[in-house]
Structure formats: structure tokens, C-alpha cells
C-alpha positions in Angstrom: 64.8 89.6 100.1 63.6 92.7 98.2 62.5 96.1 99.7 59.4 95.2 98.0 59.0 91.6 99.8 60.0 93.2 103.0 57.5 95.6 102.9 54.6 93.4 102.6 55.8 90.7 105.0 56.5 93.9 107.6 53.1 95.2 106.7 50.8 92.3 107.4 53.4 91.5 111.0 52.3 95.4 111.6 49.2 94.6 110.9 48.8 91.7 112.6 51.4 91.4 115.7 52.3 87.8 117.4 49.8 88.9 120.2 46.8 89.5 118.1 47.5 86.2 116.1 47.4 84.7 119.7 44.0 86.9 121.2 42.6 85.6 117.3 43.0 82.1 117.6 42.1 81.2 121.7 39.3 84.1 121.8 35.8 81.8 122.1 38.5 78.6 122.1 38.6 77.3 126.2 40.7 73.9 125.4 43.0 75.5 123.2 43.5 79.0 125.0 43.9 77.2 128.6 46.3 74.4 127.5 49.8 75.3 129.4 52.0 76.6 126.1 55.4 74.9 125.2 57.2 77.0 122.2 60.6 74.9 122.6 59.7 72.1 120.7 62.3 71.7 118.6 63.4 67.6 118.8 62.2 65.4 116.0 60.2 63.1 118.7 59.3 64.0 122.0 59.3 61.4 124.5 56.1 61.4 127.4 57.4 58.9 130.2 54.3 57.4 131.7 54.8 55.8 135.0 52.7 52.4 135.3 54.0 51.0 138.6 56.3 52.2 141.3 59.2 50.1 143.2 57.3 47.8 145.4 59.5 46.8 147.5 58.5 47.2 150.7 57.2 44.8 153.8 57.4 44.9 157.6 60.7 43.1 157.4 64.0 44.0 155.7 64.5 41.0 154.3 60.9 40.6 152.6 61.2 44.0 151.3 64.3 43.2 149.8 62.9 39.4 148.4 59.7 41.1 146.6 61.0 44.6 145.7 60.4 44.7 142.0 61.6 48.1 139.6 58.9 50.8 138.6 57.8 50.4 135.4 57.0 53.0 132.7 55.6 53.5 129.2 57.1 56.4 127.1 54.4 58.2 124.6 56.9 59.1 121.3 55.0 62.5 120.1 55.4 64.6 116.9 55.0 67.8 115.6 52.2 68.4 113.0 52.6 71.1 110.2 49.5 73.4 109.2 49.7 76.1 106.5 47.1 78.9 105.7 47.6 81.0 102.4 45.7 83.7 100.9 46.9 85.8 98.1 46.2 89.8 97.1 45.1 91.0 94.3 47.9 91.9 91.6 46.5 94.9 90.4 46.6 96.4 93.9 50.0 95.4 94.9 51.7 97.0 92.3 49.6 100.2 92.5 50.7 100.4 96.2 54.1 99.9 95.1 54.9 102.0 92.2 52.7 104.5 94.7 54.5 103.6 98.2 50.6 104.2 99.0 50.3 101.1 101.6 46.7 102.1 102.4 45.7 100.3 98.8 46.4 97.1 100.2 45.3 97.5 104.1 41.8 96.8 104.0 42.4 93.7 101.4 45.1 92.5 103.8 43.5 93.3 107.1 40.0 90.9 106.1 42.1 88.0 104.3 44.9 87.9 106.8 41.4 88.3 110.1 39.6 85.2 107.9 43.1 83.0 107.1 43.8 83.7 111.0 40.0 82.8 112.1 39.7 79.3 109.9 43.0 78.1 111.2 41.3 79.0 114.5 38.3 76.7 113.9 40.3 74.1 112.7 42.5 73.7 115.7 39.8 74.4 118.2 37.8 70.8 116.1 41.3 69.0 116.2 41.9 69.6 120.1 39.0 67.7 120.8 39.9 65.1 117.8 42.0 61.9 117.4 44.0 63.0 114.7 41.8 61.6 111.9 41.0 65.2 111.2 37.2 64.5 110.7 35.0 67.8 110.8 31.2 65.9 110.7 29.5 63.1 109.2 26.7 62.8 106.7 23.4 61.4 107.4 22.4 57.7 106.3 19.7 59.5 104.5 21.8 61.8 102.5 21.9 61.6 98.6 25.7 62.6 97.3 25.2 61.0 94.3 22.7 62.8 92.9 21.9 66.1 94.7 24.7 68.6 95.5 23.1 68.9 99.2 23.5 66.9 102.0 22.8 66.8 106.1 24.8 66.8 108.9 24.4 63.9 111.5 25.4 66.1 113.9 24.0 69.5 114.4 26.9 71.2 116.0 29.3 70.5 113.3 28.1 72.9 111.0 29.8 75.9 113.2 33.1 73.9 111.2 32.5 74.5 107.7 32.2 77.8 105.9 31.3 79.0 102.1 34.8 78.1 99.8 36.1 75.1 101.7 37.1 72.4 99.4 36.0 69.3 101.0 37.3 65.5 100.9 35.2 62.0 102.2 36.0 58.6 103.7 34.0 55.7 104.9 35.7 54.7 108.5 36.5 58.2 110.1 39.2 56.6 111.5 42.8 56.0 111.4 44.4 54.2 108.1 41.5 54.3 105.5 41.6 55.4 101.9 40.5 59.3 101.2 38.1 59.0 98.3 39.9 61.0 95.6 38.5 64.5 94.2 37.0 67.2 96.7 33.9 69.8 96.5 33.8 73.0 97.2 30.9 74.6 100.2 28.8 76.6 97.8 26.1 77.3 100.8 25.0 76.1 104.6 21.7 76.2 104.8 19.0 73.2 106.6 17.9 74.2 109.7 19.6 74.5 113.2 19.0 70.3 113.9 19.6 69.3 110.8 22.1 71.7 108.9 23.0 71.0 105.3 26.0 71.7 103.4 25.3 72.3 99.1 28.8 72.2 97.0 29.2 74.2 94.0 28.8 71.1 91.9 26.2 69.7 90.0 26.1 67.1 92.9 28.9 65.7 95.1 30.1 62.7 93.3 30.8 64.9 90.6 33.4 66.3 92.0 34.1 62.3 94.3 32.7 59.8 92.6 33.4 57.3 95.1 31.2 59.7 97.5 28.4 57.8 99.9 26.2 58.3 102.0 27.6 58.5 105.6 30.7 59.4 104.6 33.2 61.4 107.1 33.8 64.8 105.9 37.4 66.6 105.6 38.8 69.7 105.1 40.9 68.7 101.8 44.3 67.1 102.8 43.8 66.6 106.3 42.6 63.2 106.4 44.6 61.6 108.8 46.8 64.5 109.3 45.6 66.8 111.6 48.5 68.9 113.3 46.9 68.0 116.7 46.5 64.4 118.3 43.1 65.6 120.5 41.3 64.8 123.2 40.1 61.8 121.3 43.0 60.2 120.9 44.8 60.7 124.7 41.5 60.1 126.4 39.2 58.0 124.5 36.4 56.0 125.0 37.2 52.3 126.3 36.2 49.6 128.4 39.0 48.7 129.6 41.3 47.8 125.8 42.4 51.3 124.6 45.0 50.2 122.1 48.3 51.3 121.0 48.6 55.3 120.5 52.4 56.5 119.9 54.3 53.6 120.3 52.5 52.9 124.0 50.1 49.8 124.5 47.7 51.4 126.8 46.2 48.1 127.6 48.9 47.5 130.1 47.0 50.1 132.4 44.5 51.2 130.9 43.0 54.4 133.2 46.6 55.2 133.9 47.2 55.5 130.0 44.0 56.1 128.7 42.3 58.2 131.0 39.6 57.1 133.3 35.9 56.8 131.6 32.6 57.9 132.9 29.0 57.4 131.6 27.0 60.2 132.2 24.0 60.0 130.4 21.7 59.2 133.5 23.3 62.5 135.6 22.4 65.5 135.6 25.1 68.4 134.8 26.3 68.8 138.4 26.2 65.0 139.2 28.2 64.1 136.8 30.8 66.8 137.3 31.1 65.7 140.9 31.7 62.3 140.0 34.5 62.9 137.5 36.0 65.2 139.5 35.9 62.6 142.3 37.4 60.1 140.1 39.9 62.1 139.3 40.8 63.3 143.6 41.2 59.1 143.5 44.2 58.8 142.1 46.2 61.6 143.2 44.7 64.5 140.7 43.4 67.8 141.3 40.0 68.4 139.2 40.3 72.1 138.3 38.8 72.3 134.9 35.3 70.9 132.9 35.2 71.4 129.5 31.2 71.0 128.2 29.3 72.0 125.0 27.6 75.5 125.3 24.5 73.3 125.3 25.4 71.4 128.4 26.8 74.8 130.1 23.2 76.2 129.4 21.6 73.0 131.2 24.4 73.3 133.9 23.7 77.5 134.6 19.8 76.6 134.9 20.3 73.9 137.2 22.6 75.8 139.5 20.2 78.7 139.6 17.4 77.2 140.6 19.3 75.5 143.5 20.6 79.2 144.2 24.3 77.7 144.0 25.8 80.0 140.5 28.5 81.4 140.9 31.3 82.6 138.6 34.7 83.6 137.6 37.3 84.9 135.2 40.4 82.5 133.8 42.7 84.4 131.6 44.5 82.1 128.5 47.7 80.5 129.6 50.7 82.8 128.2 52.9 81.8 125.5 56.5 82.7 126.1 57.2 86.2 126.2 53.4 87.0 125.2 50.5 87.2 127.7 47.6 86.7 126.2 44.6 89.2 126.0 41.9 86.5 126.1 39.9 85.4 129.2 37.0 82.7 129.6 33.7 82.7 131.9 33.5 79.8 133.9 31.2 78.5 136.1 32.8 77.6 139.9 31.6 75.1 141.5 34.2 73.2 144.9 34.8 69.8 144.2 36.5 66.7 146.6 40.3 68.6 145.2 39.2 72.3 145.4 37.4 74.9 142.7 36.6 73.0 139.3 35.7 75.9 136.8 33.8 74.9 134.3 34.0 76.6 130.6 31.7 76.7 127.5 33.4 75.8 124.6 31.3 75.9 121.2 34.0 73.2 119.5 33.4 70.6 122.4 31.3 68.1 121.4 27.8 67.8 122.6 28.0 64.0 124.0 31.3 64.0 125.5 33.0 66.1 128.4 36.2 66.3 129.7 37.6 66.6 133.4 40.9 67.0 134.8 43.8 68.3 135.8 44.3 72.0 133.9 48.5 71.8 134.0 48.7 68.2 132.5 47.8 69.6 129.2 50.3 71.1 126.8 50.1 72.7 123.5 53.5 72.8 122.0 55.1 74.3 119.0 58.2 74.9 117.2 58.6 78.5 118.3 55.1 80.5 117.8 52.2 78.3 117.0 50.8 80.1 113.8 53.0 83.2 112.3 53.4 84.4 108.7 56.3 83.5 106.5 58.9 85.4 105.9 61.0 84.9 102.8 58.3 82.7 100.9 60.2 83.4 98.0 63.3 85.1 96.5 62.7 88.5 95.1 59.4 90.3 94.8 56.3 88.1 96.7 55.3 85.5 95.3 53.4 85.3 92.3 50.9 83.1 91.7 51.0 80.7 88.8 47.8 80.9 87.5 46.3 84.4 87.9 47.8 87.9 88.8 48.0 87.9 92.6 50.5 87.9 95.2 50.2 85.2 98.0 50.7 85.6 102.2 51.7 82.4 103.8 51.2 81.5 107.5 52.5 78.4 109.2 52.9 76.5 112.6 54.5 73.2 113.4 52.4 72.0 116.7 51.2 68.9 118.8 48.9 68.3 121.9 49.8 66.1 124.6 48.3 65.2 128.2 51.4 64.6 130.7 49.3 62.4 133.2 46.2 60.8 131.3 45.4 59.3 134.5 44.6 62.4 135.9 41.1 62.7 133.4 37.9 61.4 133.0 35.9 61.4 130.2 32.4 61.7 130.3 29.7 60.3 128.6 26.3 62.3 128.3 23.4 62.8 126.2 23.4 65.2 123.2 
């Protein structure tokens, strides 16, 4: 590597050190900054064994325990990492100025606001795709919507918007799930406008089939080339909603047992906030768990902190982010305390959580692994000087992580129904 490559790399790591890329991406971001960290993932699979039954035999007698003892069963989940890359490139101009100068200060503001935005939309991607299943889907269109011929269209669901910005290039699908066909082409976010229940996205282009033909209304909207590739299996997809037939997820068919392998499901939508925390909380104490942590929308924490201060019960406390090797994080969450049937549940705010589902369980059972840091910049991107772009005179920055999200005991969560 050059002096000159060095330099830059060493610049934007001085700039921005593994801690701050850590305080950056979990500040505002409960699920992600609480999830126990694992940098040591470094197998090709990573096999979750999931205990379904336990060695039954046992009776009053020795000789019936011995002629109905059957072996514990298990079901192992066969997890992945998932690879997400940010880029951003400087202008050409500067970079050579600052280094036919050795004047650095040319190119610190330029890299100090690309490298802070790069590090804050990787942020708000990962905190959507913790709560996901996978599919990568940031929002949905309305029924109403008209891609076809206006470059505007409306968000089903108001809290979305918070997960788009101006300059995304943007991708549709009909299913929002697993093993559809992307529609080919993308727009680009010109503007988000509408108002705060019914937000509107307008794309640079005339309208958005002219940049997807195949666009329609309803459609499922991605960030371009995530569909169906999110770096993180969420929420969603370890815990989601069934009556009893789950599925297969990673090689496991959770219909065997499904609350053991599914998580256990609650419908909500006739409690109130503290009724329905109890009850998940005691549905988790039922089968062996300890209910520490709530994760709720910042509208349901609102609706939660009024009903709790009128019954004079509020009360409050501090959780710092779980560390991450060697680095302890600088990031801490409010949470509501409230004791439940297995001690303190805190209860946390988090704006990516959606508004009509909450999650309950047991804080240690959830693990965000990487192969060593989560997100760091590249070093060595390219032989020589940085690397020049192909098509106009600047110089790019690359940032990477190679990642999953797995729950240990799904069996020890509930997930909650409730009214958005």
C-alpha cells in the first residue's frame, strides 16, 4: 500500500475510531445496542442446538424408568453470516490538493460528514433488519398509490418513513416475503414529504415505473440489492407470528414444537401497555425464562409512561449497550422498570420497533455476531493510490461488516400483538 493510501485509510480510522463507529450505530438503537456481542464468528455455518425434549426416563420403579426412558431430542438452527458494504467517495480535486499539500485539513470536514452519514444509514438499516425476517423490506405502499404515473407515492405505514432518506435508490416486489422476483430497475428518493400519518416518498423520475416498469401499487419497498438479503435474520424471522405452524427457518422444522422453536405468541390488542407486559412476561417465567427486557415503539412507550403515571407506579433506569470485545460501549438507554413474575423487566423505546408488534424475553438469549468488528472501514481497497472511481474524479472510502442475529432460546420470548 502507498504512503498516500495509508494516509487516508489512517485518517478516516483517526477520525473515526472503532468505538465511535460502535457509540454511532447502537445510539437511539435499543435491540441492536443491547444484543449480547459475539466478534468470533469466523465458521462458514454456525450451528444453534435447540433442545425439544429431555430424557424421559423416569418412573417410581427402576424397571419402568428403564422400559420408557426415551433420548432427548434436539433441533440444530444452521446460521450464516450476512455481508453489508457502505461506500462514499471524496472529491478528486480535494484529495490531491491535500496531498501534493500534506494539508489534511482539506479533506477533514468532507470526510468527517460522508464517513458520520455512511456510518448513520448503515445504522438505520440494521436497526429495520433486527426487527425483520430477512426479506429486507423497509415499507409498503398504499393500495391507493399511483407508481405508474405520478413520481409520488404513500406509505401504508406511517413509521416507516424514519427509513428512507433523500438519494436512496430504491427497488419493489409484490410478496414482501421470501423467494419472490425483485422487479428490475430502481428510483432514486428525490423528497419525503405527505404528512406525519400518511408520509410520501417522490423519486427523481418522471414517475416510478420509469425507472420499474413492472412497479404497482402495494408493492414492498427496498433499499436496492437487499431484497432478500439483509445481513440480519430479525426478530421476524426467530419469533414470528403463528398459530401454532411456524415453518422451516435454517434447516429446523419448527412445527415439531412450535413455542419452543418459534417463540411463544401473544395477542395484545385488547390490553393495555402494562397488562400486556405482565402477561408476556408471565409467559415467559412459565417455561423456565427470566423476562428482563420489553422492546415497544416510542408510541406505545408514550401510552405506557402515561399509564404508569397516573397510577403513580413510573419509575426508571439506566442500561448501558452490551460491550463488544475489548470496546465498552459509550451508549446507554432509558428504560422504564416495572417487577414482573421473574424480577425487573425494563422496558426500552426504540423508534425502529414496529408499532403493532412487541417483543419480550430474556435479554442474554440474543446475540449479535460478526466476523471480528461489525462495521469497520477497508483497508487496502486497492493497490496503490485510493481508489479511483471509474466514472468521475473522486476517490472512494469503503466500510464493511459480515454479521448475523440469532436468539439462543426462542422459547424464552413472546411476541406481542397490539394495536398501531
Amino acid at each position: 500500500m502507498s504512503v498516500a493510501t495509508l494516509n487516508l485509510y489512517k485518517l478516516t480510522r483517526d477520525l473515526w475510531p472503532q468505538k465511535s463507529i460502535y457509540d454511532e450505530i447502537f445510539k437511539h438503537s435499543a435491540a441492536l445496542g443491547l444484543a449480547r456481542k459475539d466478534t468470533n464468528f469466523a465458521e462458514k455455518i454456525r450451528y444453534i442446538a435447540v433442545g425439544i425434549s429431555a430424557p424421559q426416563g423416569i418412573a417410581s420403579t427402576f424397571q419402568d424408568a428403564k422400559q420408557y426412558k426415551t433420548p432427548s431430542t434436539a433441533q440444530e438452527f444452521q446460521i450464516q453470516t450476512g455481508t453489508y458494504h457502505g461506500t462514499f467517495s471524496i472529491d478528486g480535486v480535494l484529495y490531491r490538493r491535500a496531498k501534493k499539500t500534506g494539508n489534511k485539513a482539506l479533506i477533514v470536514d468532507p470526510l468527517v460528514r460522508e464517513s458520520r452519514n455512511l456510518m448513520n444509514q448503515i445504522k438505520n438499516d440494521l436497526s429495520s433488519f433486527i426487527y425483520g425476517d430477512g426479506v429486507g423490506a423497509l415499507g409498503r405502499m398504499t393500495a391507493a398509490s399511483t407508481p405508474t404515473s405520478s413520481a409520488t407515492i404513500t406509505l401504508r405505514n406511517a413509521a416507516d418513513v424514519r427509513k428512507f432518506d433523500k438519494g436512496m435508490a430504491l427497488q419493489t416486489e409484490a410478496t414482501g416475503a421470501t423467494g419472490g422476483t425483485i422487479n428490475p430497475g430502481y428510483v432514486t428518493v428525490n423528497s419525503i414529504g405527505g404528512t406525519s400519518t400518511a408520509p410520501t416518498i417522490t423519486v427523481d423520475q418522471t414517475n416510478w415505473a420509469t425507472g420499474i416498469p413492472a412497479v404497482a401499487a402495494s408493492d414492498y419497498l427496498y433499499r436496492a440489492g437487499t431484497y432478500d438479503a439483509a445481513p440480519l435474520k430479525g426478530f421476524d424471522a426467530w419469533l414470528p407470528s403463528h398459530s401454532g405452524s411456524p415453518g422451516t427457518f435454517l434447516g429446523v422444522n419448527r412445527n415439531l414444537y412450535a413455542n419452543k422453536l418459534a417463540g411463544q405468541t401473544l395477542d395484545g390488542t385488547t390490553m393495555s401497555p402494562r397488562q400486556r407486559i405482565l402477561r408476556a412476561a408471565r409467559m415467559v417465567a412459565d417455561v423456565g425464562g427470566t423476562a428482563d427486557l420489553y422492546l415497544m415503539s416510542t408510541s406505545g412507550w408514550e401510552k405506557l409512561h402515561n399509564e404508569l403515571q397516573s397510577a403513580g407506579m413510573l419509575r426508571f433506569s439506566k442500561v448501558p449497550a452490551a460491550s463488544v470485545g475489548k470496546y465498552s460501549v459509550g451508549v446507554k438507554y432509558d428504560a422504564i422498570e416495572m417487577i414482573g413474575p421473574s424480577g425487573p423487566i425494563q422496558i426500552f423505546a426504540d423508534p425502529w420497533c414496529p408499532d403493532d408488534v412487541e417483543r419480550c424475553g430474556q435479554k442474554d438469549t440474543m446475540v449479535l455476531a460478526s466476523t471480528g468488528d461489525l462495521v469497520s472501514w477497508v483497508e487496502g481497497a486497492s493497490s496503490g493510490d485510493p481508489r479511483l472511481e471509474d466514472a468521475s474524479d473522486a476517490y472512494e472510502v469503503r466500510a464493511v461488516g459480515d454479521m448475523a442475529f440469532y436468539i439462543e432460546a426462542p422459547w424464552y420470548w413472546t411476541r406481542v400483538s397490539v394495536t398501531a
